[in-house]
MIDOLO-571657 format. One record per residue: residue in three letters; residue number from 0; x, y, z of N, C-alpha, C in turn. Coordinates in steps of 0.02 Angstrom, whole numbers, plus 32768, in hexadecimal, padded with zeros to 4 digits. Atoms other than C-alpha are relative to their C-alpha. Last residue first. Layout:
BEGIN
[Ala NUM [X Y Z] [X Y Z] [X Y Z]],
...
! end
This chain:
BEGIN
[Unk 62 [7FF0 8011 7FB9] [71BE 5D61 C013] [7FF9 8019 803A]],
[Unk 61 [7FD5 8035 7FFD] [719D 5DC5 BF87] [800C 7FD6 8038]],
[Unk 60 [7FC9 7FF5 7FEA] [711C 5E3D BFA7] [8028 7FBE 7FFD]],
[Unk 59 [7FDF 800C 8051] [7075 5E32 BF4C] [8047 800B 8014]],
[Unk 58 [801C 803D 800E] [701D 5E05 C006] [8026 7FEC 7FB1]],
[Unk 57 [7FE3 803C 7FD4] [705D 5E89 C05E] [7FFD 7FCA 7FC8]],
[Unk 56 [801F 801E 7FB5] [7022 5F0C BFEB] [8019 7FD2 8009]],
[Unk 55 [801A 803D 8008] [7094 5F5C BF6F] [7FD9 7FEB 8055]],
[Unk 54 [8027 8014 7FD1] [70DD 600E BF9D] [7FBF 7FD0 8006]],
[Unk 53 [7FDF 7FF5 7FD7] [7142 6001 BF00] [7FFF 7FFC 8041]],
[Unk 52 [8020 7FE8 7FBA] [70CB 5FDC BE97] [8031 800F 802E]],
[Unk 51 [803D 7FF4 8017] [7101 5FC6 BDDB] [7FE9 8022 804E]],
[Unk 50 [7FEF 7FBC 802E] [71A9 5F9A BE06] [7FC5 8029 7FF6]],
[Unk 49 [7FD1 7FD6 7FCF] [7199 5F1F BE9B] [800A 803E 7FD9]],
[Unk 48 [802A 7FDA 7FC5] [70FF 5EDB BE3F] [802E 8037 8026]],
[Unk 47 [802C 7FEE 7FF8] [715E 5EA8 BDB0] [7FCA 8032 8025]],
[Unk 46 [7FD5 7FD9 800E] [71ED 5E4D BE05] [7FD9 8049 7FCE]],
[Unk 45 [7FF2 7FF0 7FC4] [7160 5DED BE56] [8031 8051 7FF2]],
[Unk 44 [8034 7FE4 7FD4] [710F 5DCB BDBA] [8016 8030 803D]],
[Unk 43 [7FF3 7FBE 8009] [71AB 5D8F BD4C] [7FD4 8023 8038]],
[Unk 42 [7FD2 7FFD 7FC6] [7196 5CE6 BD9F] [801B 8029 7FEA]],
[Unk 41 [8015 8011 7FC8] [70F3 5CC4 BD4A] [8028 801C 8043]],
[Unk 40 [801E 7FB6 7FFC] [711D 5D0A BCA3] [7FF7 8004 8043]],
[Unk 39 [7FB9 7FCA 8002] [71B1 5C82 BCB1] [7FD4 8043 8006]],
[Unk 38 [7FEF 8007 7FC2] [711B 5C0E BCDA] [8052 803F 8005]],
[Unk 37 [8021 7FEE 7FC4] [70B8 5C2C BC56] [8020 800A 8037]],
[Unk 36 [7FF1 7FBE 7FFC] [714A 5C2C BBC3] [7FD4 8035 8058]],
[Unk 35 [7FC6 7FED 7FEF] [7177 5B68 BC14] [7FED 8050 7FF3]],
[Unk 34 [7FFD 801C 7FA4] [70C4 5B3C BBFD] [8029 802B 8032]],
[Unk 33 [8033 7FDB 7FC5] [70AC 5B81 BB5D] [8019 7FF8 802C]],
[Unk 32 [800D 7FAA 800C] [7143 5B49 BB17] [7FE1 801E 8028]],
[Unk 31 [7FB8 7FD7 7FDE] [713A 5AA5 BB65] [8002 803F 7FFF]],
[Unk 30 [8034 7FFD 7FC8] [7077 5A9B BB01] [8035 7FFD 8043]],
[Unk 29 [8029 7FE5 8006] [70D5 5AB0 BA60] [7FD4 8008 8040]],
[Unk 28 [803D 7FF7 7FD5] [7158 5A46 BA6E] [7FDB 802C 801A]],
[Unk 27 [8028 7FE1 8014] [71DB 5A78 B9E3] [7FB9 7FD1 801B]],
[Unk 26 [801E 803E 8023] [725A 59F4 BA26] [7FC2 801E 7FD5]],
[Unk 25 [7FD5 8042 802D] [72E1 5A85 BA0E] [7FCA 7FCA 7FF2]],
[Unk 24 [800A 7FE7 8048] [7247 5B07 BA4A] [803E 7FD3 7FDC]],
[Unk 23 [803A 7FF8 803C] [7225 5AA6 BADE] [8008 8018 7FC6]],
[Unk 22 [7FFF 803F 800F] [72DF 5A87 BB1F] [7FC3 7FF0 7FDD]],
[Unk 21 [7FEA 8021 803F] [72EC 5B3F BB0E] [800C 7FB0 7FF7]],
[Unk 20 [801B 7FCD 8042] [7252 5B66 BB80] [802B 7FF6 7FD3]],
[Unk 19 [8061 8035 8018] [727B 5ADD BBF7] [7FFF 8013 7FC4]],
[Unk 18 [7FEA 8050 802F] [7331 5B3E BC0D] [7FCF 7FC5 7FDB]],
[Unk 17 [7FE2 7FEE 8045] [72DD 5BE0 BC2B] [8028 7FB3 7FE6]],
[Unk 16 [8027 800C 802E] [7285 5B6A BCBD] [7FF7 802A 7FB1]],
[Unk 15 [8015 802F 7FF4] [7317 5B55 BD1A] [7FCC 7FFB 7FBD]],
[Unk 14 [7FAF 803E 8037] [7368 5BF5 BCF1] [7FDF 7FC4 7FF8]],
[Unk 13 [800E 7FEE 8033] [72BA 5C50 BD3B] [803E 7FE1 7FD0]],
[Unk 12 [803F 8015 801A] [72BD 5BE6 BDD2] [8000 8013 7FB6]],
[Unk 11 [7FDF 8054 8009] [7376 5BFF BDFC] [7FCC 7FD1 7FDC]],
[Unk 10 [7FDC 7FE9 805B] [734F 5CD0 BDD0] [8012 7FAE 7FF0]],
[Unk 9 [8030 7FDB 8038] [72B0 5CC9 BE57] [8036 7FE4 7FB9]],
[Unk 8 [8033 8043 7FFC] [7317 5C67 BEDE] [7FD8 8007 7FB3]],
[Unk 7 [7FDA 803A 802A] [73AC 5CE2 BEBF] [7FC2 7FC2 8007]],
[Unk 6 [7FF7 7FF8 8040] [732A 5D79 BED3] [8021 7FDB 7FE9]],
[Unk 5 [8045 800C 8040] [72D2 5D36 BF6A] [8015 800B 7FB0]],
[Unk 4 [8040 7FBC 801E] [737C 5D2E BFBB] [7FD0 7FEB 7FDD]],
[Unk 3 [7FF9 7FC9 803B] [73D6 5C93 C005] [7FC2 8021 7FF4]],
[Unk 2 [8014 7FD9 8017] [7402 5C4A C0A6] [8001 801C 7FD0]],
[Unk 1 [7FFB 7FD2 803E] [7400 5B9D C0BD] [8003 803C 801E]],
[Unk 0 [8031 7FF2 8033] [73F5 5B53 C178] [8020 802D 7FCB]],
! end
């Protein structure tokens, strides 16, 4: 079996869909944009919480 960290899963996701985000603004798709800026806000969250709270509840804990 794999093993990798929550934080290289997090940064493979956020490359992934930073790439969306400039393939939307070259075709200047407007509803990509969105989509793609939602989901990058989406998978800031975690990283987020760990700063903001520190003693986070179970449930806002990364993995």
């Amino acid at each position: 079996m794999i093993s990798i960290e929550s934080k290289t899963v997090l940064n493979i996701s956020r490359f992934i869909v930073f790439l969306g985000l400039i393939t939307a603004l070259i075709y200047r798709r407007v509803d990509h944009i969105y989509r793609t800026f939602v989901a990058l806000m989406g998978l800031y969250i975690p990283d987020i919480a760990e700063k903001y709270l520190p003693n986070s509840p179970y449930k806002l804990r990364p993995f």
